[in-house]
N, C-alpha and C positions, 0 to 999 in steps of 0.2 A: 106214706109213700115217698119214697126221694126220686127226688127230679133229676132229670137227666143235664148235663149241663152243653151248653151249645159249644164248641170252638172255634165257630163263626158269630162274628157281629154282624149285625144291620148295615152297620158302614162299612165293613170288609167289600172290596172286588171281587166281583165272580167276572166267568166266561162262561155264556148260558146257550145254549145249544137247543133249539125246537126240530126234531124231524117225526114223521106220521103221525103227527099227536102226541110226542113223547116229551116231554120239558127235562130236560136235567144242566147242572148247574157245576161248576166247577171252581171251586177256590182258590184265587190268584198266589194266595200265599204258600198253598199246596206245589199249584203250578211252577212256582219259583222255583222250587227245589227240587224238581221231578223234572221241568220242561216240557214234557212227553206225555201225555195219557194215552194209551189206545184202548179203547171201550166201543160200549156197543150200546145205540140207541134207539130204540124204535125197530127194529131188526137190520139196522143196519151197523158197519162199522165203522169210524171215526176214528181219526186221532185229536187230538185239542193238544196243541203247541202254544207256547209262551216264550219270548226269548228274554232271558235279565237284562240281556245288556240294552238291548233297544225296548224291551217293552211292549213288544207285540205279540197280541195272540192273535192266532188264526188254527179254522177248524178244517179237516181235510177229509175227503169220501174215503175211506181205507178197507173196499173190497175190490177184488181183483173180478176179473173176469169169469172167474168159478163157482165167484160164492165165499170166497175163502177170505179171510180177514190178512191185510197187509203192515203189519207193525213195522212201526221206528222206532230209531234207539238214536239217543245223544251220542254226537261222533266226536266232540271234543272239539272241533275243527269251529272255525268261522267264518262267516262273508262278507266284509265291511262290516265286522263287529256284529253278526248274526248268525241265529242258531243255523249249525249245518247238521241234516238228519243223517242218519243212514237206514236203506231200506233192509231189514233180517231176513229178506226173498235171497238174497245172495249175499249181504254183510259188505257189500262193495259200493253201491249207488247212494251218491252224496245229492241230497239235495235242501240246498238254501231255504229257509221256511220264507224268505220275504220273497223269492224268484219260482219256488214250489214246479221248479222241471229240474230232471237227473242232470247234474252235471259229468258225472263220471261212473263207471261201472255198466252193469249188463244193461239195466234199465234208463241210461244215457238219453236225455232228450223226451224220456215221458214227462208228460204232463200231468201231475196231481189235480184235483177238482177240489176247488176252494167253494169251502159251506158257509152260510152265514152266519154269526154268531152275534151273540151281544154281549157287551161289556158292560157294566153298570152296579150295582151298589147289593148286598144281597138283601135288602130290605125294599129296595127298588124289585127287584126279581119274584120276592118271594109275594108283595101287591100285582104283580103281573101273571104270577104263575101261582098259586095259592095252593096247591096240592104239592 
């Protein structure tokens, strides 16, 4: 039987995400290159953000008021050297991941709802969350 080989270490960074009972995990080095996940946890939607240059993630509610799942997209743009989103609801609302309210566009002055997440080691993660 061959074994399936991991592309994650024990000592790689994750950004781990718990919501209704659902654990999932996300790989810092993935996230480097992506910035941006939007997925769906537990029936709800999220996005998990990383920025390179400063190093931060942060995890964000990403359903609207319908039901309906709210993606971002890398805008290219920065804020004091940090990721700037943009919302794909209209392709125009910028919002800073470390300030997480629209600075400009339709959705101007919404506030995003910061989730909590954990950063820590995936061997760390995967003793705390074993499934």
């Amino acid at each position: 039987m061959r074994r399936r080989r991991l592309w994650i270490a024990d000592t790689d960074l994750v950004i781990g995400v718990v919501r209704n009972g659902v654990a999932k995990t996300y790989p810092e080095h993935m996230c480097w290159r992506h910035e941006i996940v939007n997925d769906e946890i537990g029936g709800e939607f999220i996005s998990v953000t990383l920025c390179p240059l400063t190093g931060t993630p942060q995890v964000f509610y990403a359903t609207d008021d319908k039901g309906k799942q709210i993606e971002f997209g890398v805008s290219g743009l920065l804020l004091n050297t940090n990721l700037v989103m943009y919302d794909r609801r209209d392709n125009q609302t910028l919002y800073p991941q470390m300030v997480y309210v629209g600075i400009f566009g339709q959705f101007k002055n919404e506030r995003l709802e910061l989730l909590p997440e954990i950063e820590t080691t995936f061997g760390m993660w995967k003793k705390m969350y074993p499934e």
